[in-house]
C-alpha positions in Angstrom: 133.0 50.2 86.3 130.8 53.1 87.9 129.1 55.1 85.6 130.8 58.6 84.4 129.2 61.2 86.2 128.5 64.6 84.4 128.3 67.9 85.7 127.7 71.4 84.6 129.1 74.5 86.3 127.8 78.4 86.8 130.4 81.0 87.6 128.8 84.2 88.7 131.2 86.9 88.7 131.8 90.8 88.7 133.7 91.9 85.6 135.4 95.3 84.8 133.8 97.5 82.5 133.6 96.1 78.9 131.7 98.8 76.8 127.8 98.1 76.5 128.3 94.5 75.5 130.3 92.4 78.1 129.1 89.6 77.5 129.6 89.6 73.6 133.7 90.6 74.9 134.0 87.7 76.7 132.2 85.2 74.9 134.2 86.8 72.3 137.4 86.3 74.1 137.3 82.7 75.1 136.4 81.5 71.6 140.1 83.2 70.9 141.6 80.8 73.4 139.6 78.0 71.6 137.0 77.7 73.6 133.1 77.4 72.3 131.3 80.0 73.8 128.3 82.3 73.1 126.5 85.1 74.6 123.0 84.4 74.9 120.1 85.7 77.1 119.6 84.6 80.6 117.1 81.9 79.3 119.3 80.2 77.2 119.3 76.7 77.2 122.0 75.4 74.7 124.6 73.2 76.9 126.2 71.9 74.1 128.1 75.1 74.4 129.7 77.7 76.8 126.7 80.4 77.6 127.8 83.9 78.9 125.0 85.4 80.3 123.2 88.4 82.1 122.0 88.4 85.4 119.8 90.8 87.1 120.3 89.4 90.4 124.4 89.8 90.4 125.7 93.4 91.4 129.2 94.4 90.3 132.0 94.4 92.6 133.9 97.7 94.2 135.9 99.3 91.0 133.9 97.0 88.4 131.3 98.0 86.6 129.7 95.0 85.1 128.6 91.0 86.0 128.4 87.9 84.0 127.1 84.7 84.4 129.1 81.7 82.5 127.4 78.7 82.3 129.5 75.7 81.3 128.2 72.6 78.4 127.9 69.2 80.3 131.0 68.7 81.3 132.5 65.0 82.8 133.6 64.3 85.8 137.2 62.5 85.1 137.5 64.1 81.4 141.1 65.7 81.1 139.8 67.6 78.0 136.3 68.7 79.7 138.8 70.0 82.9 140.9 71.4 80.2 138.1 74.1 79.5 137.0 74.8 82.8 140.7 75.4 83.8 141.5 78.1 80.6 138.0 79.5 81.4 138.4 80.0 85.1 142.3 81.5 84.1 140.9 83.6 81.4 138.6 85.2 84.0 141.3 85.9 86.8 143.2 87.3 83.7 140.8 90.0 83.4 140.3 90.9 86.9 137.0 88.9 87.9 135.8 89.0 91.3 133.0 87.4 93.0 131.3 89.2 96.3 128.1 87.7 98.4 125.8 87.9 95.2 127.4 85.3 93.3 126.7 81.6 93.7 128.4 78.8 92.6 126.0 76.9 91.2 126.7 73.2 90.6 124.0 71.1 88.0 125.3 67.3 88.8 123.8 64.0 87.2 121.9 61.9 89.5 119.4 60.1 87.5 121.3 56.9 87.6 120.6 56.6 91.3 118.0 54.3 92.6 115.4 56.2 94.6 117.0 54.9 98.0 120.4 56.1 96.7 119.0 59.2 95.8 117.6 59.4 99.6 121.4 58.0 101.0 122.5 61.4 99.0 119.9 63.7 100.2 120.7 62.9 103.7 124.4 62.7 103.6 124.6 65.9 102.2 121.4 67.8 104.4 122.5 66.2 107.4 126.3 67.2 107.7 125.8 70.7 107.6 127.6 71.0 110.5 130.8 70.3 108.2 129.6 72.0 105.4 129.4 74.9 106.9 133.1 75.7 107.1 133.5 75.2 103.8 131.3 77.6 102.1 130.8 81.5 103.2 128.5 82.3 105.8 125.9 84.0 103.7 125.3 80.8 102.3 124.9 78.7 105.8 121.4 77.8 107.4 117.7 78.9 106.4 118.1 82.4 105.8 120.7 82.4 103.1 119.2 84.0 100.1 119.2 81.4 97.2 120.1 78.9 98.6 117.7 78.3 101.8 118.1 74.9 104.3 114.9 72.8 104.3 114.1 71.7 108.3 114.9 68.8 109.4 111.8 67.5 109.3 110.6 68.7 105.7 113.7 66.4 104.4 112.8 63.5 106.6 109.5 63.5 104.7 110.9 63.9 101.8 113.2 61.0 102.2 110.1 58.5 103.5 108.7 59.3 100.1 111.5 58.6 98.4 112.3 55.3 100.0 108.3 54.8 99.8 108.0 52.3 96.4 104.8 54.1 95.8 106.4 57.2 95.0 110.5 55.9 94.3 111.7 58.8 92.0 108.8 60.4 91.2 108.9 61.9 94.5 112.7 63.4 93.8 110.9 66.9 93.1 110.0 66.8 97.2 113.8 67.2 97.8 113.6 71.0 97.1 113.4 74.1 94.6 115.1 76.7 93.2 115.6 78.8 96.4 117.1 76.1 98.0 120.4 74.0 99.0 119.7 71.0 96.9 117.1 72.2 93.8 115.6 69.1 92.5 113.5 71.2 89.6 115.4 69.8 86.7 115.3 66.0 87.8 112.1 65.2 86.0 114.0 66.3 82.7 117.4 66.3 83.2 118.2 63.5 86.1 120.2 66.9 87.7 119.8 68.1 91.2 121.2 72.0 91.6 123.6 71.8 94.1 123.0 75.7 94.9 125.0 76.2 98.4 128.6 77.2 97.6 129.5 81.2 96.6 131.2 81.8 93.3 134.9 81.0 92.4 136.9 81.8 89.4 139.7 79.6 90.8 139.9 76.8 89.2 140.1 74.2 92.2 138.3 75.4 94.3 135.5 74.6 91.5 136.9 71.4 90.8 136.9 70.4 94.7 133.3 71.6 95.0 132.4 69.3 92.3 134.9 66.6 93.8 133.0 66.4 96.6 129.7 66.2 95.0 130.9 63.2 92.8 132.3 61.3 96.1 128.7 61.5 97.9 127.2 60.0 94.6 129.7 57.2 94.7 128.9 56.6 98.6 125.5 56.5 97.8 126.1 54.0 94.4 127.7 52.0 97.4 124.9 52.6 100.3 127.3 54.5 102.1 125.4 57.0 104.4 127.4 60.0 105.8 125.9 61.1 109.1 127.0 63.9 111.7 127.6 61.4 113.9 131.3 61.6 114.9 134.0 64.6 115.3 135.9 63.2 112.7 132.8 63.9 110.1 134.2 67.4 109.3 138.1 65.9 108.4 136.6 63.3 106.3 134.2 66.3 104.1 137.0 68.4 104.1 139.7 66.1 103.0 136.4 64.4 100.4 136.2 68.4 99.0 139.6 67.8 97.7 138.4 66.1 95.2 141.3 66.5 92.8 143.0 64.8 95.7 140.9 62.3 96.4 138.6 60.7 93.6 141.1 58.2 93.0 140.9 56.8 96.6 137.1 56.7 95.9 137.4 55.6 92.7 139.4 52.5 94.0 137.2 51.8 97.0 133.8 51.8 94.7 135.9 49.4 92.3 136.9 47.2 95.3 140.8 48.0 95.2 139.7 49.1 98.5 137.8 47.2 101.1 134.2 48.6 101.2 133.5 50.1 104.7 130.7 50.8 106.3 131.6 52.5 109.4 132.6 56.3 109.3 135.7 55.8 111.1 137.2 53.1 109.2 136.3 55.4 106.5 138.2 58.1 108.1 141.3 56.2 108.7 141.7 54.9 105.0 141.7 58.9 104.2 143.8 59.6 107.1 146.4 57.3 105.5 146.2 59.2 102.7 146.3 62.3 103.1 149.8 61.1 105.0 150.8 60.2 102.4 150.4 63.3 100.5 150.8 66.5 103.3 152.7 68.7 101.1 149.5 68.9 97.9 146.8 68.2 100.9 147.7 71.8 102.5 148.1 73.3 99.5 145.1 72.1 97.9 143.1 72.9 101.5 144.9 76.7 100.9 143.8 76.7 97.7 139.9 75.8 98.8 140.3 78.2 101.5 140.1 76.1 104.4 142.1 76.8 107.3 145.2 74.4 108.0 
C-alpha cells in the first residue's frame, strides 16, 4: 500500500469589504459551517487548524476592498472528510463574492519526505522539465523566469541540483538546492517539514480546480515512488499532464497502476494509451472536469 500523502493548501483571494476585521468575519464564518478556523497573523504556524490571514503582498480586486489569505491544517490526499473541508471552504468563499486577480497564488505545501533522494530528483525533473505542458495549465504571469513568486530555475541550475541529489554524498541533504521561496518548487521547509512549496499555480476558490492542482502533484509523487520519469520528450506529454491534473479523475488509475492492478510501464506512450483508454471511458466528466480546470477542450 503506498504511503498516504498529505498536503496543505493556501487560497489567496480578494474579499468584499468586511469592516476593519475581515479576517476575524471569516474565520468567524466558517467555524459557523463547522469548520475549525482562526484568524491569526501572517506568521502563524498552527496547522492543526484553518489560519485566515493578512497579506501585504495581495491587492484587492476591482469593487472589493479587502484580501485574505486562508491557509488550510494538513490535509490528506484520499481523505473524504479532509476534501470535505476544503470543499465547504472553497463554497463558503464563492458564497461571499471572492475573487482572485494576478496577485494571488495558489500555493501548494505537499509531503515529500518519504521519497528517497533519487525519487526526490525523478520528481524535481518531471515536474521542471515539462514546463512546456505546464504552462497551459496555469496563467501566464506564472510561466518562465520572470514570474514574480514563483521564478523557473535554468536548466542548468536544476541539473546541478539533481547531480547532488543523486550524489550519495549529499542524498537529501542536498533537497534545499532544489529552490527557495521565490521560486517554482520551494524546498525551504524540507529540512523540517519533508514539504516542497509547490508555488506555480494562481489562486482558485473553486473547489476542483484546487483539488486537480493537488491531483496532479500526488500523481508525480507516485511516478517517482515507481521510478517513473516524465520527460518533454513526446507531443503526447501535454495530454497525459493535462488528463494527470484531473486528478479527481484520475488517482484511481494511478492508484491501481502503483498497486500493480495495472501493468507498470515505463515508456511514456504506453503510459499515454492506458489514460487514453480512460479518459474514453469517461468523456462526459473528463470535459467537464477539463472546463472546470479551465483548460480548453
Amino acid at each position: 500500500m503506498p504511503q498516504s500523502i498529505t498536503y496543505g493548501v493556501e487560497i489567496e483571494c480578494s474579499i468584499p469589504s468586511f469592516g476593519s476585521s475581515p479576517q476575524d468575519r471569516i474565520a468567524s464564518d466558517l467555524r459557523a459551517l463547522g469548520i475549525r478556523a482562526t484568524s491569526t497573523s501572517y506568521s502563524g504556524r498552527d496547522y492543526s487548524v484553518w489560519q485566515i490571514k493578512p497579506d501585504c503582498s495581495l491587492r484587492p480586486s476591482t469593487g472589493h476592498q479587502g484580501t485574505a489569505e486562508i491557509v488550510s491544517p494538513v490535509l490528506t490526499w484520499g481523505s473524504d472528510e479532509h476534501d470535505a473541508q476544503l470543499r465547504t471552504v472553497s463554497e463558503y468563499l464563492v458564497s461571499i463574492g471572492a475573487k482572485t486577480n494576478a496577485s494571488c497564488g495558489g500555493h501548494v505545501h505537499i509531503y515529500v519526505g518519504h521519497l528517497t533522494a533519487p525519487q526526490l530528483a525523478t520528481f524535481v525533473e518531471s515536474y521542471h522539465f515539462n514546463q512546456r505542458a505546464i504552462d497551459p495549465l496555469v496563467s501566464s504571469s506564472r510561466r518562465g523566469s520572470g514570474a514574480n513568486y514563483c521564478q523557473r530555475r535554468s536548466d542548468n541550475y536544476v541539473s546541478q541540483a539533481l547531480g547532488y541529489l543523486r550524489d550519495p554524498q549529499h542524498g537529501t541533504d542536498a533537497a534545499t538546492y532544489v529552490g527557495g521561496h521565490g521560486t517554482m518548487i520551494n524546498a525551504d521547509w524540507y529540512p523540517d517539514r519533508g514539504t516542497f512549496e509547490m508555488r506555480q499555480r494562481q489562486a482558485s476558490v473553486n473547489h476542483y480546480k484546487i483539488t486537480g492542482w493537488v491531483g496532479f502533484l500526488v500523481g508525480l509523487i507516485r511516478a517517482a515512488e515507481a521510478d517513473v520519469e516524465l520527460r518533454d520528450e513526446a507531443q503526447d506529454t501535454e495530454d497525459l499532464l493535462s488528463a494527470m491534473v484531473l486528478g479527481d479523475f484520475i488517482t484511481p488509475v494511478l492508484r491501481d497502476w502503483v498497486l500493480g492492478s495495472v501493468p507498470r510501464v515505463n515508456t511514456l506512450p504506453q503510459i499515454v494509451e492506458r489514460l487514453t483508454v480512460v479518459r474514453a471511458a469517461a468523456s462526459q466528466r473528463v470535459s467537464r472536469l477539463m472546463r472546470l480546470q479551465g483548460i480548453a477542450v
